[in-house]
N, C-alpha and C positions, 0 to 999 in steps of 0.2 A: 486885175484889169482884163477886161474880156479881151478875146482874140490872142491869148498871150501864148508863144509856143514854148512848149515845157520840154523837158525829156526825163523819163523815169517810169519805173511800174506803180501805181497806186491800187491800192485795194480800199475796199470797202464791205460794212458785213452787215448784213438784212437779216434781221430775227422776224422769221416766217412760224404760220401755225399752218396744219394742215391736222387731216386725221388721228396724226401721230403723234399729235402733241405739236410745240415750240419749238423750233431749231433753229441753226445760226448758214448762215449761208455767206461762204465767200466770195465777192468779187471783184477783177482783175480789169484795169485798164491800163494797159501801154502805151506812152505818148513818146512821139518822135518828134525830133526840134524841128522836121522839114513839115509838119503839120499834119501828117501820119498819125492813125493810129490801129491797135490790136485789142480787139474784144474775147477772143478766145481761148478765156482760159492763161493762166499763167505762163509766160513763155518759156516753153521746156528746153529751149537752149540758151536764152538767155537775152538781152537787147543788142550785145555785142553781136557784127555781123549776122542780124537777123535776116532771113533770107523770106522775102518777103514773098515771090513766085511759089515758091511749097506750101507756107503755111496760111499764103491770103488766097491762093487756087483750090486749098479743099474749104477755106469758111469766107466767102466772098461776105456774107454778110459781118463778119465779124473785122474788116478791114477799111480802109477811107481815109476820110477829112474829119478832123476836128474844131472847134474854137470854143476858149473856155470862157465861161459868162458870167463867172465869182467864184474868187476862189481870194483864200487868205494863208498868207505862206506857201506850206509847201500840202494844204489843205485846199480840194476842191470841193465846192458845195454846186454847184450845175456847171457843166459840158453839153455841148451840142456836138453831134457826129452824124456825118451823111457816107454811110455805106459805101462800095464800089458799084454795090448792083441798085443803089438807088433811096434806099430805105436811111429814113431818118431819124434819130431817136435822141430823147434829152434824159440824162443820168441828174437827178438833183436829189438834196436832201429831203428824205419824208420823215418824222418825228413819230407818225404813226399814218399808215396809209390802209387802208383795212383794217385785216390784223397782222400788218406788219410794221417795221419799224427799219428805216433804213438812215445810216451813216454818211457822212460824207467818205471822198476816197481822199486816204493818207498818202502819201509817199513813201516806199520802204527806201530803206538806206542803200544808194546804188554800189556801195562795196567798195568804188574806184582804188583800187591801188593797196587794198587791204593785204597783209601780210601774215599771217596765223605759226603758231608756237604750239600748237596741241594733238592731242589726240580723239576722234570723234566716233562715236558708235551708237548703231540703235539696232534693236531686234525687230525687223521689219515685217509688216504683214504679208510678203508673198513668201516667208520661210529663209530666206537669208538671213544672218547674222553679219552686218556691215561696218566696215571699221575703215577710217583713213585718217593716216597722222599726216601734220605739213611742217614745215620746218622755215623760217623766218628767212631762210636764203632761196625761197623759192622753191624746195623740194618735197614730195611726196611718195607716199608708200600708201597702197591699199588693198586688201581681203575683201571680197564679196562688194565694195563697195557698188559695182554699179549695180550687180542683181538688185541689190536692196533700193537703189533711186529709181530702180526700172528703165533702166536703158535700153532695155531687149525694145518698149512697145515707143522708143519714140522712132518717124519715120518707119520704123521696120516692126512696126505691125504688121501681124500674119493678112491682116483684112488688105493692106496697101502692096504690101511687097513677101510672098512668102520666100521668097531668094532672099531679101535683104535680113528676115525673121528668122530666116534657116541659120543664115551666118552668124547673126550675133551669139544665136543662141549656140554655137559651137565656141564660139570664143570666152563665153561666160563657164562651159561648159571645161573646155581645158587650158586657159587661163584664168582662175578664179582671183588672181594678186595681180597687183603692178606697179611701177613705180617710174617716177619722170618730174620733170617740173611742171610748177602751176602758176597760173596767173590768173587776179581775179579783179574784175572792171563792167560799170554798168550792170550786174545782177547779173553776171556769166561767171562762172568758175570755167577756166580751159585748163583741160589735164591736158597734157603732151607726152605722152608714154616713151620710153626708153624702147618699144620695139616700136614705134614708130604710128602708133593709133595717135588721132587729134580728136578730143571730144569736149564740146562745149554743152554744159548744164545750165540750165537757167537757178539763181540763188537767191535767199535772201537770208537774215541771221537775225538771232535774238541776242539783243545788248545782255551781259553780264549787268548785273546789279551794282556791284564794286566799280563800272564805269574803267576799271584800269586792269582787265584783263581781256583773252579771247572772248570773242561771243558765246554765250553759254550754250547755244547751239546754233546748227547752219541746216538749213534747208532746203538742199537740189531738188527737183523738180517738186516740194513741198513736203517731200520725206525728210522729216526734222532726224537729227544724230544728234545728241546730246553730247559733251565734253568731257573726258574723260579724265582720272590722274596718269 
Protein backbone atom coordinates (compact mmCIF):
# COMPACT_ATOMS: atom_id res chain seq x y z
CA UNK A 1 0.00 0.00 0.00
CA UNK A 2 1.44 3.20 -0.86
CA UNK A 3 2.38 5.71 2.07
CA UNK A 4 3.13 2.61 4.08
CA UNK A 5 5.89 3.34 6.95
CA UNK A 6 8.44 0.51 7.08
CA UNK A 7 11.43 0.20 9.04
CA UNK A 8 14.49 -1.82 7.78
CA UNK A 9 17.72 -1.60 5.40
CA UNK A 10 16.69 -2.80 1.89
CA UNK A 11 19.07 -3.28 -0.92
CA UNK A 12 18.85 -3.57 -4.37
CA UNK A 13 21.63 -4.38 -7.10
CA UNK A 14 21.77 -2.74 -10.79
CA UNK A 15 23.87 -4.71 -13.46
CA UNK A 16 25.47 -1.58 -15.15
CA UNK A 17 27.88 -1.67 -18.35
CA UNK A 18 30.40 0.81 -18.77
CA UNK A 19 33.86 0.75 -20.44
CA UNK A 20 34.72 -2.09 -18.45
CA UNK A 21 32.51 -4.35 -19.08
CA UNK A 22 29.21 -5.44 -16.90
CA UNK A 23 29.20 -4.97 -13.21
CA UNK A 24 26.74 -5.33 -10.27
CA UNK A 25 26.22 -2.40 -8.17
CA UNK A 26 24.92 -2.33 -4.75
CA UNK A 27 22.26 -0.26 -3.39
CA UNK A 28 21.26 0.76 0.07
CA UNK A 29 18.03 2.34 1.41
CA UNK A 30 17.09 2.86 5.18
CA UNK A 31 13.59 3.27 6.05
CA UNK A 32 12.61 4.63 9.52
CA UNK A 33 8.87 3.80 10.90
CA UNK A 34 8.78 7.94 11.72
CA UNK A 35 8.95 8.20 7.75
CA UNK A 36 12.68 8.92 7.57
CA UNK A 37 14.87 7.85 5.44
CA UNK A 38 19.02 7.15 4.62
CA UNK A 39 20.44 7.08 1.12
CA UNK A 40 24.07 6.93 1.94
CA UNK A 41 25.36 4.14 1.56
CA UNK A 42 25.02 1.30 4.17
CA UNK A 43 24.75 2.33 7.59
CA UNK A 44 27.98 1.85 9.14
CA UNK A 45 26.64 1.84 12.67
CA UNK A 46 23.78 0.24 12.21
CA UNK A 47 19.68 1.46 12.44
CA UNK A 48 19.96 1.09 16.14
CA UNK A 49 20.37 4.69 17.64
CA UNK A 50 21.17 6.16 14.45
CA UNK A 51 22.35 9.54 15.03
CA UNK A 52 20.85 11.29 12.36
CA UNK A 53 22.77 15.03 12.99
CA UNK A 54 26.35 13.27 11.83
CA UNK A 55 25.42 11.31 9.10
CA UNK A 56 22.28 13.47 7.41
CA UNK A 57 24.94 17.05 8.08
CA UNK A 58 27.79 15.50 5.86
CA UNK A 59 25.00 13.97 2.99
CA UNK A 60 21.90 16.28 3.16
CA UNK A 61 21.06 14.87 -0.09
CA UNK A 62 20.98 11.57 0.97
CA UNK A 63 18.36 12.14 4.10
CA UNK A 64 14.38 13.17 4.10
CA UNK A 65 10.89 11.94 3.67
CA UNK A 66 9.81 8.88 2.12
CA UNK A 67 6.38 7.19 0.95
CA UNK A 68 6.21 3.86 -0.65
CA UNK A 69 4.12 3.58 -3.86
CA UNK A 70 4.29 -0.73 -4.30
CA UNK A 71 5.64 -2.68 -2.76
CA UNK A 72 4.77 -6.61 -2.07
CA UNK A 73 6.06 -7.98 1.27
CA UNK A 74 8.96 -7.24 2.46
CA UNK A 75 9.86 -6.30 -1.39
CA UNK A 76 9.75 -2.67 -2.74
CA UNK A 77 9.19 -2.15 -6.52
CA UNK A 78 8.81 2.12 -6.40
CA UNK A 79 9.60 4.76 -3.36
CA UNK A 80 9.35 8.25 -3.62
CA UNK A 81 11.71 10.30 -1.33
CA UNK A 82 11.99 14.26 -1.08
CA UNK A 83 15.45 15.06 0.33
CA UNK A 84 16.11 17.56 3.30
CA UNK A 85 17.66 20.23 0.81
CA UNK A 86 14.75 19.68 -1.45
CA UNK A 87 15.52 17.23 -4.20
CA UNK A 88 13.26 14.66 -5.18
CA UNK A 89 13.82 11.27 -6.48
CA UNK A 90 11.70 7.95 -7.32
CA UNK A 91 13.75 4.42 -6.76
CA UNK A 92 11.40 1.84 -9.15
CA UNK A 93 11.99 -1.36 -10.81
CA UNK A 94 13.70 -1.22 -14.33
CA UNK A 95 14.03 -4.81 -16.10
CA UNK A 96 16.27 -3.02 -18.45
CA UNK A 97 16.77 0.69 -18.61
CA UNK A 98 19.68 1.49 -21.08
CA UNK A 99 22.01 -0.88 -20.56
CA UNK A 100 21.25 -1.50 -17.23
CA UNK A 101 19.14 -3.75 -15.33
CA UNK A 102 17.89 -2.70 -11.99
CA UNK A 103 16.13 -4.93 -9.03
CA UNK A 104 13.65 -4.13 -6.73
CA UNK A 105 14.95 -3.46 -2.96
CA UNK A 106 14.78 -6.47 -0.66
CA UNK A 107 14.88 -6.32 2.86
CA UNK A 108 17.84 -7.85 4.68
CA UNK A 109 17.06 -9.73 7.78
CA UNK A 110 17.16 -6.85 10.74
CA UNK A 111 19.00 -9.55 13.19
CA UNK A 112 16.49 -8.43 16.26
CA UNK A 113 17.64 -10.45 19.05
CA UNK A 114 19.95 -12.92 17.29
CA UNK A 115 22.22 -14.87 19.44
CA UNK A 116 25.31 -16.56 17.73
CA UNK A 117 27.37 -19.85 18.85
CA UNK A 118 30.41 -19.43 16.47
CA UNK A 119 33.51 -18.53 15.46
CA UNK A 120 34.06 -15.82 12.37
CA UNK A 121 37.09 -14.86 10.24
CA UNK A 122 38.10 -13.37 7.04
CA UNK A 123 41.43 -12.26 5.69
CA UNK A 124 40.54 -8.82 4.77
CA UNK A 125 41.78 -6.49 2.08
CA UNK A 126 43.48 -3.69 4.19
CA UNK A 127 45.94 -6.70 5.69
CA UNK A 128 44.32 -7.78 8.89
CA UNK A 129 43.60 -11.08 9.59
CA UNK A 130 40.14 -10.74 11.67
CA UNK A 131 38.44 -13.12 13.85
CA UNK A 132 35.47 -12.92 16.50
CA UNK A 133 33.83 -15.71 18.27
CA UNK A 134 30.41 -15.04 20.29
CA UNK A 135 28.91 -17.28 22.70
CA UNK A 136 25.03 -17.78 23.02
CA UNK A 137 25.07 -16.04 26.58
CA UNK A 138 25.96 -12.84 25.06
CA UNK A 139 29.70 -12.95 25.01
CA UNK A 140 32.48 -12.06 22.82
CA UNK A 141 36.24 -12.37 22.10
CA UNK A 142 38.01 -10.71 19.28
CA UNK A 143 41.71 -10.39 17.35
CA UNK A 144 42.12 -7.69 14.74
CA UNK A 145 38.43 -7.73 14.40
CA UNK A 146 37.81 -4.17 14.05
CA UNK A 147 41.01 -3.32 11.83
CA UNK A 148 39.53 -5.83 9.44
CA UNK A 149 35.65 -4.08 9.40
CA UNK A 150 37.60 -0.66 9.34
CA UNK A 151 36.64 1.02 12.26
CA UNK A 152 39.59 3.29 12.06
CA UNK A 153 37.59 5.36 8.83
CA UNK A 154 34.19 5.51 10.41
CA UNK A 155 33.49 9.10 11.80
CA UNK A 156 37.43 9.25 12.37
CA UNK A 157 38.39 9.53 9.17
CA UNK A 158 41.65 11.53 8.81
CA UNK A 159 39.63 13.81 6.18
CA UNK A 160 36.94 14.61 9.25
CA UNK A 161 38.67 14.40 12.36
CA UNK A 162 42.65 13.78 12.45
CA UNK A 163 42.29 13.83 16.49
CA UNK A 164 39.68 11.24 16.35
CA UNK A 165 41.87 9.17 13.26
CA UNK A 166 44.98 9.62 15.48
CA UNK A 167 43.20 7.84 18.47
CA UNK A 168 41.73 5.01 16.98
CA UNK A 169 44.43 4.26 15.28
CA UNK A 170 46.56 3.96 18.60
CA UNK A 171 44.00 1.72 20.06
CA UNK A 172 44.07 -0.75 17.03
CA UNK A 173 47.62 -0.24 17.34
CA UNK A 174 48.04 -1.45 21.07
CA UNK A 175 44.88 -3.17 21.61
CA UNK A 176 44.74 -5.41 18.71
CA UNK A 177 42.01 -8.25 20.88
CA UNK A 178 39.11 -7.70 23.07
CA UNK A 179 36.45 -8.96 24.63
CA UNK A 180 32.83 -7.92 26.38
CA UNK A 181 29.31 -8.69 25.69
CA UNK A 182 27.33 -8.14 22.53
CA UNK A 183 24.03 -7.43 21.60
CA UNK A 184 22.48 -7.47 18.18
CA UNK A 185 19.15 -5.57 16.93
CA UNK A 186 17.80 -3.74 13.86
CA UNK A 187 21.28 -4.50 11.73
CA UNK A 188 23.51 -3.20 14.67
CA UNK A 189 25.93 -5.44 16.30
CA UNK A 190 27.00 -3.35 19.68
CA UNK A 191 30.17 -4.80 21.11
CA UNK A 192 30.62 -3.37 24.88
CA UNK A 193 34.11 -4.01 25.58
CA UNK A 194 35.23 -5.05 29.15
CA UNK A 195 37.63 -1.81 29.18
CA UNK A 196 34.89 0.09 28.61
CA UNK A 197 34.81 1.03 24.45
CA UNK A 198 30.85 1.12 23.16
CA UNK A 199 30.87 0.35 19.40
CA UNK A 200 28.11 0.05 17.23
CA UNK A 201 28.56 -1.60 13.54
CA UNK A 202 25.97 -1.51 11.11
CA UNK A 203 25.16 -5.86 10.02
CA UNK A 204 23.76 -8.01 7.96
CA UNK A 205 24.19 -12.05 7.70
CA UNK A 206 24.03 -14.83 5.07
CA UNK A 207 21.47 -17.61 6.15
CA UNK A 208 23.28 -20.99 6.53
CA UNK A 209 21.77 -23.38 3.93
CA UNK A 210 20.93 -26.16 6.62
CA UNK A 211 18.40 -23.28 7.82
CA UNK A 212 19.31 -24.74 11.63
CA UNK A 213 22.52 -23.33 12.22
CA UNK A 214 24.65 -19.85 12.69
CA UNK A 215 24.72 -17.57 9.57
CA UNK A 216 27.27 -18.88 7.39
CA UNK A 217 28.61 -15.48 7.45
CA UNK A 218 28.01 -11.93 9.13
CA UNK A 219 28.88 -8.80 7.53
CA UNK A 220 29.81 -5.43 9.58
CA UNK A 221 30.20 -2.66 7.71
CA UNK A 222 29.86 -5.13 4.55
CA UNK A 223 33.23 -6.95 5.33
CA UNK A 224 31.75 -10.55 5.17
CA UNK A 225 33.87 -13.07 7.90
CA UNK A 226 32.98 -16.32 7.08
CA UNK A 227 32.15 -19.28 10.01
CA UNK A 228 34.54 -21.08 11.13
CA UNK A 229 34.85 -24.81 13.11
Amino acid sequence: PGGKRLNGVYLRVKTASDIWGRGLVREYLTLFPDGRYYAGGYPEEGMHGFDWSYWCGRKDRSCGTYEVESRSGDRLDRVRTRSTSGETKEYQVAREQGQSAISAFDRLDRLDGLRLGSRYQADCHNGYTGSIEFTRDGRFTEREFLGCVGWLHIRGHHIDSPEEYAARKRVLEQRPAGSGTYSIQANTLELRYSDGRNIRLGMHATADPARNADPAEICPREQCLKRVP
